[in-house]
N, CA, C and O atoms as a GROMACS GRO file, in nm:
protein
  524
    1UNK      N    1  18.158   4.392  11.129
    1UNK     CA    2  18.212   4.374  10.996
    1UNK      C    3  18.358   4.331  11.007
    1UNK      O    4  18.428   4.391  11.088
    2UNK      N    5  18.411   4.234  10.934
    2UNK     CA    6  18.532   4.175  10.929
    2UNK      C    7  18.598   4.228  10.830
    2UNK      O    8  18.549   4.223  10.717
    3UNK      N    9  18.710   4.283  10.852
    3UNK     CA   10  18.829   4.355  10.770
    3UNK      C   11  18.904   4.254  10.718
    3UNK      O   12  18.876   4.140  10.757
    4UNK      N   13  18.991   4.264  10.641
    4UNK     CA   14  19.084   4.141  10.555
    4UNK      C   15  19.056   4.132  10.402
    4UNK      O   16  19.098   4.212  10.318
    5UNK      N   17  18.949   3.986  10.370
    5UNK     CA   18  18.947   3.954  10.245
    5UNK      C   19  18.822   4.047  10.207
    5UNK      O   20  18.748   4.094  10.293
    6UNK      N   21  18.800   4.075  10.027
    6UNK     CA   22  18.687   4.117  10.003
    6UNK      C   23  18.587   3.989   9.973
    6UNK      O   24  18.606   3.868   9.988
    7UNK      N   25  18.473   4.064   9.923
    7UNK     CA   26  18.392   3.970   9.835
    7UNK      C   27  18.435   3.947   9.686
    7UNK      O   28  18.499   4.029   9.620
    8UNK      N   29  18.400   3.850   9.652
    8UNK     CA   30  18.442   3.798   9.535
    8UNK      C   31  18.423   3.916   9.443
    8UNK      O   32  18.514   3.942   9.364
    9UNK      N   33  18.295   4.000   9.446
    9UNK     CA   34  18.254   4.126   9.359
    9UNK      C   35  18.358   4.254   9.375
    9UNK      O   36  18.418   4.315   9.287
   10UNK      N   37  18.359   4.272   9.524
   10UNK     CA   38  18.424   4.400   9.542
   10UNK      C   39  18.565   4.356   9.457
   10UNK      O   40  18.592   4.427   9.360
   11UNK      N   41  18.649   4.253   9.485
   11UNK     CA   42  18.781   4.237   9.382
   11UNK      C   43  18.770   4.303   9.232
   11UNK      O   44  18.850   4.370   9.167
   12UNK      N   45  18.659   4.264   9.208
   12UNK     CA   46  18.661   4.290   9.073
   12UNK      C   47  18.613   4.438   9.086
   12UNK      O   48  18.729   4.476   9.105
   13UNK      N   49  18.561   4.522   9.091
   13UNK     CA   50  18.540   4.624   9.096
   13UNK      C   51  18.657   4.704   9.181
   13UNK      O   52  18.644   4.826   9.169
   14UNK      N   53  18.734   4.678   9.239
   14UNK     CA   54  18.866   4.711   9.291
   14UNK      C   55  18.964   4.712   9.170
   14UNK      O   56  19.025   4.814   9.135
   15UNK      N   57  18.975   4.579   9.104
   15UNK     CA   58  19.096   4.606   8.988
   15UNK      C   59  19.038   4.704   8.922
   15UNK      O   60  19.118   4.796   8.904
   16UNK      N   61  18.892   4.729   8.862
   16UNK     CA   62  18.833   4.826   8.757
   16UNK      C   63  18.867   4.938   8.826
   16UNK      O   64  18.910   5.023   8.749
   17UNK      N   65  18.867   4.976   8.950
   17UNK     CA   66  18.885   5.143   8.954
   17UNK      C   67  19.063   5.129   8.975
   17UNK      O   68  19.121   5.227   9.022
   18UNK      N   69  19.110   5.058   8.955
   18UNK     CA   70  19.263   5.065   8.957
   18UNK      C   71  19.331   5.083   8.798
   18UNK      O   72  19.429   5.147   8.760
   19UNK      N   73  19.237   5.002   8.726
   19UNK     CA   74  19.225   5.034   8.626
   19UNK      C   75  19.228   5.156   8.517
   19UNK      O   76  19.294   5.182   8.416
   20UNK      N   77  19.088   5.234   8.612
   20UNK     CA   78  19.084   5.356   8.540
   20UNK      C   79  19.169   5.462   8.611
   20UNK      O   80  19.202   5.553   8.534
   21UNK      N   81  19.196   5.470   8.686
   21UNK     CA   82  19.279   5.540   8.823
   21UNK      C   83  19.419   5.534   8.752
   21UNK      O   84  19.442   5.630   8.678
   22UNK      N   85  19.515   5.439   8.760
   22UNK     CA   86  19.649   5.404   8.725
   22UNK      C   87  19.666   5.502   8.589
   22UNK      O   88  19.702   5.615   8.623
   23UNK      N   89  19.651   5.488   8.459
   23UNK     CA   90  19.675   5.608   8.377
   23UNK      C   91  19.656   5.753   8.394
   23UNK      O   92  19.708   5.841   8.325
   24UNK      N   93  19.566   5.770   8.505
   24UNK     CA   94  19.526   5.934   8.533
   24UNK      C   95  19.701   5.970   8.574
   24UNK      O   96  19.781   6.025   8.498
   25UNK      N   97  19.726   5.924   8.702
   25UNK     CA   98  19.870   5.856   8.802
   25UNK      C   99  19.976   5.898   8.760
   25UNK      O  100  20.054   5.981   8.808
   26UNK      N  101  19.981   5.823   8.642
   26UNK     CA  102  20.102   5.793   8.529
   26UNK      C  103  20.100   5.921   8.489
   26UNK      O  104  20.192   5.993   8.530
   27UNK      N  105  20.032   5.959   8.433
   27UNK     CA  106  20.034   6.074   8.324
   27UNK      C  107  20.082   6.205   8.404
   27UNK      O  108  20.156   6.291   8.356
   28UNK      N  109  20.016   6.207   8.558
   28UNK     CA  110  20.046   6.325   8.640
   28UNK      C  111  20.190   6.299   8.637
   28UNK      O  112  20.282   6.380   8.627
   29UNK      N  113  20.192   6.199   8.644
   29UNK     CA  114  20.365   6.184   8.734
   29UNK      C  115  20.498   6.214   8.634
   29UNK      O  116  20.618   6.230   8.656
   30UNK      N  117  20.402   6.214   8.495
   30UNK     CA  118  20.541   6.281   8.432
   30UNK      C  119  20.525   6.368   8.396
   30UNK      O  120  20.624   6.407   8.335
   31UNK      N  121  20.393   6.483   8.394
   31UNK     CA  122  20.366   6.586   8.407
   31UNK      C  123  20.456   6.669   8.467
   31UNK      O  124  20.509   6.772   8.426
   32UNK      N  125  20.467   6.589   8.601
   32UNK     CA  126  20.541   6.692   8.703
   32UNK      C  127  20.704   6.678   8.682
   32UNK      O  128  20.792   6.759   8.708
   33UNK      N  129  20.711   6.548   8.625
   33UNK     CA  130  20.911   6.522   8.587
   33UNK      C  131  20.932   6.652   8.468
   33UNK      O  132  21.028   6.728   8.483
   34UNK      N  133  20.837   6.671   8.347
   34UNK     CA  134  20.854   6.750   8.237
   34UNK      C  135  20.841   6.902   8.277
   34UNK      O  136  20.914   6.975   8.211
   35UNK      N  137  20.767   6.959   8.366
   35UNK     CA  138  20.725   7.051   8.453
   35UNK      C  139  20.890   7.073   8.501
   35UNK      O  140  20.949   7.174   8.462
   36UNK      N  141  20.950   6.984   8.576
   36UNK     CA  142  21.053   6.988   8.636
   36UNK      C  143  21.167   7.022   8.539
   36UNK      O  144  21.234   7.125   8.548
   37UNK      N  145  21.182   6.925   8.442
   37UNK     CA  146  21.276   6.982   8.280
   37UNK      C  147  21.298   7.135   8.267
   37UNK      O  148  21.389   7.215   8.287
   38UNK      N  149  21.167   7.135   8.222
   38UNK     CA  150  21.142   7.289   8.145
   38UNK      C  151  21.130   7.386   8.258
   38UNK      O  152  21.133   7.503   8.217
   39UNK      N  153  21.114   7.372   8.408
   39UNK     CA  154  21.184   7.477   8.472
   39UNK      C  155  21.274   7.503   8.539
   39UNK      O  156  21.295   7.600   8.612
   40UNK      N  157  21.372   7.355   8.500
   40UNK     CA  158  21.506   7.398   8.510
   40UNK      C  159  21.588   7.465   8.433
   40UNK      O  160  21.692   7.519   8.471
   41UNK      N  161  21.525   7.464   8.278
   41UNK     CA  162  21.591   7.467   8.133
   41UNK      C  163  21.540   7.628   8.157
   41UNK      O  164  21.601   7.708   8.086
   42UNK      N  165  21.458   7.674   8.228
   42UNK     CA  166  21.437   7.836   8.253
   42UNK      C  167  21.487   7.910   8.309
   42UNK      O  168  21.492   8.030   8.282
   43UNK      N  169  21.552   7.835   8.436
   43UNK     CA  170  21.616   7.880   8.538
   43UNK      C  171  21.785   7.894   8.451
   43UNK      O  172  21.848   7.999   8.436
   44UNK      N  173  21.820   7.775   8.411
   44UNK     CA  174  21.984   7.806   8.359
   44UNK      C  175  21.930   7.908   8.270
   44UNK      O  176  21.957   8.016   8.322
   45UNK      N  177  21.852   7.931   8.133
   45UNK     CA  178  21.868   7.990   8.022
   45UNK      C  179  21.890   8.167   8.088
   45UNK      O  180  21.956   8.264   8.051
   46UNK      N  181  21.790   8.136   8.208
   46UNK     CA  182  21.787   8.308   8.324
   46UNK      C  183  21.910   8.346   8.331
   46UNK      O  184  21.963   8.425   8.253
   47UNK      N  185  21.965   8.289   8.426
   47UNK     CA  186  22.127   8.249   8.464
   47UNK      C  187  22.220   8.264   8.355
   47UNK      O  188  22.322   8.318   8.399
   48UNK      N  189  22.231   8.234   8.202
   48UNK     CA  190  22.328   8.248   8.137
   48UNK      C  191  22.304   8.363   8.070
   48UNK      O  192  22.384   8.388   7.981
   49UNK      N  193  22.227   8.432   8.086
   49UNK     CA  194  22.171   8.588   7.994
   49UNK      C  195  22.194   8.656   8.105
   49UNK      O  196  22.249   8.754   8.054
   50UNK      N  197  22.194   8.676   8.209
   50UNK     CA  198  22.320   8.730   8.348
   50UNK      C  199  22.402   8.771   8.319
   50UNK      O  200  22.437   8.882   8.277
   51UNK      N  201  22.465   8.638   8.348
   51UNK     CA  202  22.631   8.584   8.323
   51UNK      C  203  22.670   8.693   8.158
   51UNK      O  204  22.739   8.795   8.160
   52UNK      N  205  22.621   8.650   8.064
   52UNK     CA  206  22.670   8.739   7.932
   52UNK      C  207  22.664   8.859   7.945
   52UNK      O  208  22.752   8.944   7.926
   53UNK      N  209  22.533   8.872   7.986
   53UNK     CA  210  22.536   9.066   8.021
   53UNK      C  211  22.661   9.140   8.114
   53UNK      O  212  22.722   9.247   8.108
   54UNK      N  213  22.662   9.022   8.199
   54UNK     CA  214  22.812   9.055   8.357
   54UNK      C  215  22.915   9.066   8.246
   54UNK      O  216  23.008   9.146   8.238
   55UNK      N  217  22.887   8.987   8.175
   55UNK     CA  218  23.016   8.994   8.081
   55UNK      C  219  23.045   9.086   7.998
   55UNK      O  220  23.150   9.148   8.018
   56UNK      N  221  22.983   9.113   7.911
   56UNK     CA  222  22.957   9.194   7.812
   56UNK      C  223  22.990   9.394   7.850
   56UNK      O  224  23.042   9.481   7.780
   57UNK      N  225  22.928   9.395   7.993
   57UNK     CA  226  22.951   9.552   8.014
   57UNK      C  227  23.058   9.570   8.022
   57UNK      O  228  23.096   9.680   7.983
   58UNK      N  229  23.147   9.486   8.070
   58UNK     CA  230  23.317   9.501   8.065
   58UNK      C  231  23.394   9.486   7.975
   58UNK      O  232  23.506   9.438   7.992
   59UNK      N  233  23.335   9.535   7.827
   59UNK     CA  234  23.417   9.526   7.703
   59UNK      C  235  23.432   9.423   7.615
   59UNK      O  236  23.509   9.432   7.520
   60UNK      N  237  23.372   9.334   7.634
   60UNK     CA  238  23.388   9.184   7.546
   60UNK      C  239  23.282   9.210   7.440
   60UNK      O  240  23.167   9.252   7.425
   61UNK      N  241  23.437   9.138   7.349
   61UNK     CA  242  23.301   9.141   7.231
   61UNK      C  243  23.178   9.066   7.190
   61UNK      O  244  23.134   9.004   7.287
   62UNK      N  245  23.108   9.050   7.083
   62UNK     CA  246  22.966   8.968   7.107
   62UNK      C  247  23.046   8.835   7.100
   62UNK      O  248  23.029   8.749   7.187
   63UNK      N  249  23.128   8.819   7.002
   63UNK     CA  250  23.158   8.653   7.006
   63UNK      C  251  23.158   8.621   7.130
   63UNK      O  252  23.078   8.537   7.169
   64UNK      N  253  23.247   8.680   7.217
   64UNK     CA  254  23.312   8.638   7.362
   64UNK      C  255  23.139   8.587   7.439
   64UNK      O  256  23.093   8.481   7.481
   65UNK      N  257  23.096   8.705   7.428
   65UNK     CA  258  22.986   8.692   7.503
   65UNK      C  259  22.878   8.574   7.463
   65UNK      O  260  22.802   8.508   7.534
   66UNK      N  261  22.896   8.574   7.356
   66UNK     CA  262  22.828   8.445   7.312
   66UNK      C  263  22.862   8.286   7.350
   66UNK      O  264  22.788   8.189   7.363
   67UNK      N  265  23.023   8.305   7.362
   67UNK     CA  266  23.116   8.211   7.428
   67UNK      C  267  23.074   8.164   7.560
   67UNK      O  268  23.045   8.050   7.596
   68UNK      N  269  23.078   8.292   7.636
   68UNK     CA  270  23.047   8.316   7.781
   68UNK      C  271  22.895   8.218   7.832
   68UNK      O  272  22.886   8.136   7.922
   69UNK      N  273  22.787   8.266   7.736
   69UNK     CA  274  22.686   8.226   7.793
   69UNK      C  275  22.632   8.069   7.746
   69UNK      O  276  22.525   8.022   7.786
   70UNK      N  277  22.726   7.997   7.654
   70UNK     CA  278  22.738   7.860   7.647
   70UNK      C  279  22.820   7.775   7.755
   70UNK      O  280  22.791   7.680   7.828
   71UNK      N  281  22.937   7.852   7.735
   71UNK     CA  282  22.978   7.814   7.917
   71UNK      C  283  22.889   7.803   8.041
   71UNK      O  284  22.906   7.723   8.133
   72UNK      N  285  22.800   7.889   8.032
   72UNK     CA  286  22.708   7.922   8.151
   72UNK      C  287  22.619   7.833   8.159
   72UNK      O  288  22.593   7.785   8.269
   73UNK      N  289  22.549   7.788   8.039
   73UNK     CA  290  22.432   7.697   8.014
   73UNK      C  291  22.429   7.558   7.965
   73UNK      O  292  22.349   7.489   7.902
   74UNK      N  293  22.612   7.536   8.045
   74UNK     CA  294  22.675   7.420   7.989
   74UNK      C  295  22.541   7.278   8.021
   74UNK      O  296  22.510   7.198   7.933
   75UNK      N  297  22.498   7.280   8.126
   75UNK     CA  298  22.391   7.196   8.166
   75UNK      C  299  22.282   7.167   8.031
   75UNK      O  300  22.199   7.077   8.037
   76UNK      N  301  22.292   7.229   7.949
   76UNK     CA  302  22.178   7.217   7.791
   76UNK      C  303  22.260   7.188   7.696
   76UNK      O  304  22.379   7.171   7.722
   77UNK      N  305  22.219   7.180   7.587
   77UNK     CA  306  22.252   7.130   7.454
   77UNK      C  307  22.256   7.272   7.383
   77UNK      O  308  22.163   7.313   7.314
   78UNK      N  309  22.412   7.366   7.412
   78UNK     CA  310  22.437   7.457   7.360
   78UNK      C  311  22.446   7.458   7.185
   78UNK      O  312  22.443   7.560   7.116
   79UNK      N  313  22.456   7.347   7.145
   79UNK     CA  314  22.405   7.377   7.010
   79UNK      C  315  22.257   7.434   6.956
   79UNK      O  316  22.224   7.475   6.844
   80UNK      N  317  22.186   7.421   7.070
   80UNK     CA  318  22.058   7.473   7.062
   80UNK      C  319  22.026   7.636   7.100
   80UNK      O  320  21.936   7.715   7.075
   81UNK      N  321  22.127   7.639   7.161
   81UNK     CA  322  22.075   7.757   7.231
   81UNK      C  323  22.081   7.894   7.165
   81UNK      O  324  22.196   7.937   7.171
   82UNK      N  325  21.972   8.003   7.086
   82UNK     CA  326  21.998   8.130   7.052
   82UNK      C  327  22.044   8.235   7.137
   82UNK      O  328  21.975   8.242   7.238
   83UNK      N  329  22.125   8.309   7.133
   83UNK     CA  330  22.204   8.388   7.156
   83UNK      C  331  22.180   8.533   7.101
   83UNK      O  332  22.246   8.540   6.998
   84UNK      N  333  22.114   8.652   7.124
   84UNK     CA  334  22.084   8.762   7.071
   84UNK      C  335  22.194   8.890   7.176
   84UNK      O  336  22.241   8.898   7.290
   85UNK      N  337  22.191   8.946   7.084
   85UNK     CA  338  22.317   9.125   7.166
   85UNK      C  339  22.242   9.227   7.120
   85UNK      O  340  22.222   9.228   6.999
   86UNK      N  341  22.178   9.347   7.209
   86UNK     CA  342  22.178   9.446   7.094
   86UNK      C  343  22.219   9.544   7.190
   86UNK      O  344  22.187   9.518   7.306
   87UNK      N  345  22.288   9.659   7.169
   87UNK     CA  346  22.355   9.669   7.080
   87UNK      C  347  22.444   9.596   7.048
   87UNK      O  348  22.476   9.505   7.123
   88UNK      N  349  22.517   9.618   6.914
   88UNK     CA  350  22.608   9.502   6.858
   88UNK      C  351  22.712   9.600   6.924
   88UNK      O  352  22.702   9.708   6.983
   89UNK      N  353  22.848   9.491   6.879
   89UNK     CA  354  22.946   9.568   6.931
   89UNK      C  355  23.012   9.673   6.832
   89UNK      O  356  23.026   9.625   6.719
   90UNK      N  357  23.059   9.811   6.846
   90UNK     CA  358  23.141   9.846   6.995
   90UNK      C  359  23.012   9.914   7.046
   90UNK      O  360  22.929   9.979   6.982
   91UNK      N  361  23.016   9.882   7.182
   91UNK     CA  362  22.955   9.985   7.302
   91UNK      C  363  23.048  10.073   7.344
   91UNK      O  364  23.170  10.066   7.359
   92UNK      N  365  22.967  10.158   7.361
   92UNK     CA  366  22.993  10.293   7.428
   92UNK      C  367  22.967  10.280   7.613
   92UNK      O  368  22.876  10.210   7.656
   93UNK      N  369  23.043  10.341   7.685
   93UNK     CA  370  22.979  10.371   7.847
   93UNK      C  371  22.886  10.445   7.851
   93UNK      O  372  22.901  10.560   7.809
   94UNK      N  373  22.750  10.397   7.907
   94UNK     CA  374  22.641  10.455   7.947
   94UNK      C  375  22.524  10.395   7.832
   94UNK      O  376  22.409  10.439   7.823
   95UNK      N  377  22.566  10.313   7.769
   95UNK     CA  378  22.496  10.217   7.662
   95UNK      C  379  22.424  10.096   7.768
   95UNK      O  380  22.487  10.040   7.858
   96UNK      N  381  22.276  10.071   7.736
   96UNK     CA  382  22.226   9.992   7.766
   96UNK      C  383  22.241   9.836   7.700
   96UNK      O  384  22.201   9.810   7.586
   97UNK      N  385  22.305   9.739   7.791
   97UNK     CA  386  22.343   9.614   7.684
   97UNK      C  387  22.194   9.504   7.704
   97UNK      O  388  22.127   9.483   7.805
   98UNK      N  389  22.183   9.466   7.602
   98UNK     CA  390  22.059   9.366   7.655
   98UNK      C  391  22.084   9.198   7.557
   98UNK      O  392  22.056   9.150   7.447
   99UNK      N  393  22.133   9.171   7.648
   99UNK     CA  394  22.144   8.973   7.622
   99UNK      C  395  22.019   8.906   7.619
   99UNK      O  396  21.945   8.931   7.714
  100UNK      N  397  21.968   8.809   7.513
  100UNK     CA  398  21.853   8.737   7.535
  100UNK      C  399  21.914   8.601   7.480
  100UNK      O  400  22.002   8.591   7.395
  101UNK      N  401  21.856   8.509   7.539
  101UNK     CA  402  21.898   8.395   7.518
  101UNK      C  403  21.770   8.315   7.513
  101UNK      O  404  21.683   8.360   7.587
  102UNK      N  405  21.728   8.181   7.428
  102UNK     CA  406  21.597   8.146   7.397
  102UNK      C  407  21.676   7.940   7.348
  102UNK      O  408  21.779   7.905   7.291
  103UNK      N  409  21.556   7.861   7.411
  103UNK     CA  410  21.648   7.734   7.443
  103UNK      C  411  21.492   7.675   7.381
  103UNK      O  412  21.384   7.725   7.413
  104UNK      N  413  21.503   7.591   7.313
  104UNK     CA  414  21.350   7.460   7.319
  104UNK      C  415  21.383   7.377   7.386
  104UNK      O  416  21.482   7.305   7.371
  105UNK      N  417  21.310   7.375   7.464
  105UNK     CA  418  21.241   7.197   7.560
  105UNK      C  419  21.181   7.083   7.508
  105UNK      O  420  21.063   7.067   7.537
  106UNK      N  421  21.236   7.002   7.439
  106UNK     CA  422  21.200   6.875   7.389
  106UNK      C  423  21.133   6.863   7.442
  106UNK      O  424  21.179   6.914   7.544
  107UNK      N  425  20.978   6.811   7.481
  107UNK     CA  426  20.896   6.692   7.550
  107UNK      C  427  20.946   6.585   7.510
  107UNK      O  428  20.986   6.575   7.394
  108UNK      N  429  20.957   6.444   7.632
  108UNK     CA  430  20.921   6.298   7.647
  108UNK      C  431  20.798   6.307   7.607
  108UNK      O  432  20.771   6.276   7.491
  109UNK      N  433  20.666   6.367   7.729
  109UNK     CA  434  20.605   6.300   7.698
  109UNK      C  435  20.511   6.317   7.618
  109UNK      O  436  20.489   6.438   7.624
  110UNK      N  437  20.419   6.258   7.527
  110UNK     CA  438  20.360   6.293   7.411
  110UNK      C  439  20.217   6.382   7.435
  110UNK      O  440  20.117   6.325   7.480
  111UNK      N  441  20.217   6.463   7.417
  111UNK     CA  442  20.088   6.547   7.453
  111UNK      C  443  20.033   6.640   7.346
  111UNK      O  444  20.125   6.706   7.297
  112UNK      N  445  19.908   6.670   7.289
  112UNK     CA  446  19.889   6.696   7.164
  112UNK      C  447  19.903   6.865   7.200
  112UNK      O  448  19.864   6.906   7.310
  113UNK      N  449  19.959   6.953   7.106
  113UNK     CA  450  19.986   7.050   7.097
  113UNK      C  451  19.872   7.136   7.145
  113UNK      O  452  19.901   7.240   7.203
  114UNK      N  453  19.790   7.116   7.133
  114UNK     CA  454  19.706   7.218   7.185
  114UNK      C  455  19.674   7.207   7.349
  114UNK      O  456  19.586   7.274   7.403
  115UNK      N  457  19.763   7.107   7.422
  115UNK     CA  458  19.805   7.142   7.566
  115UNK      C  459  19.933   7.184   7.525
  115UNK      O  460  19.932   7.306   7.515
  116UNK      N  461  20.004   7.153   7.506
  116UNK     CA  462  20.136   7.209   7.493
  116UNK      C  463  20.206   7.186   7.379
  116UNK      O  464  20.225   7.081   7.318
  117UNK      N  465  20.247   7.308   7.355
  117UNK     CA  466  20.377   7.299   7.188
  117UNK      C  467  20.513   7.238   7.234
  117UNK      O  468  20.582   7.268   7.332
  118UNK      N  469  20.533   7.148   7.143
  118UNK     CA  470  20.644   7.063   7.189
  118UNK      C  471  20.739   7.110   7.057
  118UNK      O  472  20.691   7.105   6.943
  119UNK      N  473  20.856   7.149   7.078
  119UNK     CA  474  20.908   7.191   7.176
  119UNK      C  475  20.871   7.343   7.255
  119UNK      O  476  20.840   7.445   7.193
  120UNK      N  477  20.883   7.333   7.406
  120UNK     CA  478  20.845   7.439   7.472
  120UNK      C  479  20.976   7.564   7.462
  120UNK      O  480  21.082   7.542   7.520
  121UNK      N  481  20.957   7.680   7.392
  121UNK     CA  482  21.066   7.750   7.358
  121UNK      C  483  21.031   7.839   7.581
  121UNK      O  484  20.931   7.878   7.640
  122UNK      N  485  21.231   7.826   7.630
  122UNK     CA  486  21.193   7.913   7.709
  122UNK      C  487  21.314   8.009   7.697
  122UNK      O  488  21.420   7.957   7.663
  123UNK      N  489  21.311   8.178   7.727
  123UNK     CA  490  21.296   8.287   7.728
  123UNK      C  491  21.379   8.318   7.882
  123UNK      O  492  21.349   8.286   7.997
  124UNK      N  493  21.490   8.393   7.828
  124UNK     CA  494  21.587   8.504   7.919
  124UNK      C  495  21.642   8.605   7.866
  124UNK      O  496  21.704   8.614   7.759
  125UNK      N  497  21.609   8.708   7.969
  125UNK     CA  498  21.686   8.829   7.885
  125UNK      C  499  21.683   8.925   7.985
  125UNK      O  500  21.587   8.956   8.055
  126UNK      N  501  21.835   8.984   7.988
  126UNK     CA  502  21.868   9.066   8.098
  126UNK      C  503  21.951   9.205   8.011
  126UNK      O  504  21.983   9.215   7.892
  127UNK      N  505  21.966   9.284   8.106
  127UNK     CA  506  21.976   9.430   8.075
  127UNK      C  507  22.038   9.487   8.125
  127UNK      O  508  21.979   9.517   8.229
  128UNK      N  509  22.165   9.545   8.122
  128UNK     CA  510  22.269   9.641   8.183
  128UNK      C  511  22.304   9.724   8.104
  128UNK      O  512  22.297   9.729   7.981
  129UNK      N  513  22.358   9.819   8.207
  129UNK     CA  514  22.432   9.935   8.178
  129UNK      C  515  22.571   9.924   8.158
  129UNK      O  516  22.638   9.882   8.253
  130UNK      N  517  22.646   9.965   8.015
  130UNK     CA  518  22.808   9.906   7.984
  130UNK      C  519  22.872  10.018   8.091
  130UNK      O  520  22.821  10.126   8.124
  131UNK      N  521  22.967   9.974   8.124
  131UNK     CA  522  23.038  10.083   8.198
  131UNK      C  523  23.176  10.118   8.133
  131UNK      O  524  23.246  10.206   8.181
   0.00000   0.00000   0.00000
């Protein structure tokens, strides 16, 4: 059997499964870019509900702390970002502080809600002890 050119048939049945093949491709491939978005946008939102809590046990008030964790999550569109304290301030020492912070993930790409709610809301929230 000689390797190289096809038959005139196999061509055509070559573009057809390239055909149906190429959109499967596509679609994975930004699957995994949007995948990539939204778990970076999880990882900072983690990271800045930390950072506020680090902050927060050392006497700052909620504004500050609210300040604090837009600084932190400078990488997002801090106009977006919710910001929750409870307790409010003043804390007491030996008060449990708990920061939550909550961000939506725009999707690019268009996918009907019942794979995924666009926007993907993601979720941080950390917990210390005020000292």
């Amino acid at each position: 059997m000689r390797y190289g050119k096809l038959p005139r048939e196999e061509k055509g049945q070559a573009l057809a499964e390239v055909a149906l093949v190429l959109p499967v491709l596509i679609l994975l491939l930004f699957a995994i870019i949007e995948f990539g978005r939204v778990f970076s946008a999880q990882l900072t939102v983690v990271a800045a509900s930390r950072e506020g809590a680090r902050y927060g046990v050392v006497g700052a008030t909620d504004a500050q702390i609210v300040e604090h964790v837009k600084e932190s999550a400078a990488a997002l569109d801090t106009s977006l970002l919710e910001v929750s304290i409870d307790p409010p301030a003043p804390r007491l020492a030996g008060d449990t502080l708990k920061v939550e912070v909550e961000y939506p993930v725009s999707l690019v790409l268009p996918l009907p809600d019942v794979l995924l709610p666009n926007p993907v809301w993601v979720h941080g929230e950390t917990a210390m002890q005020v000292e």
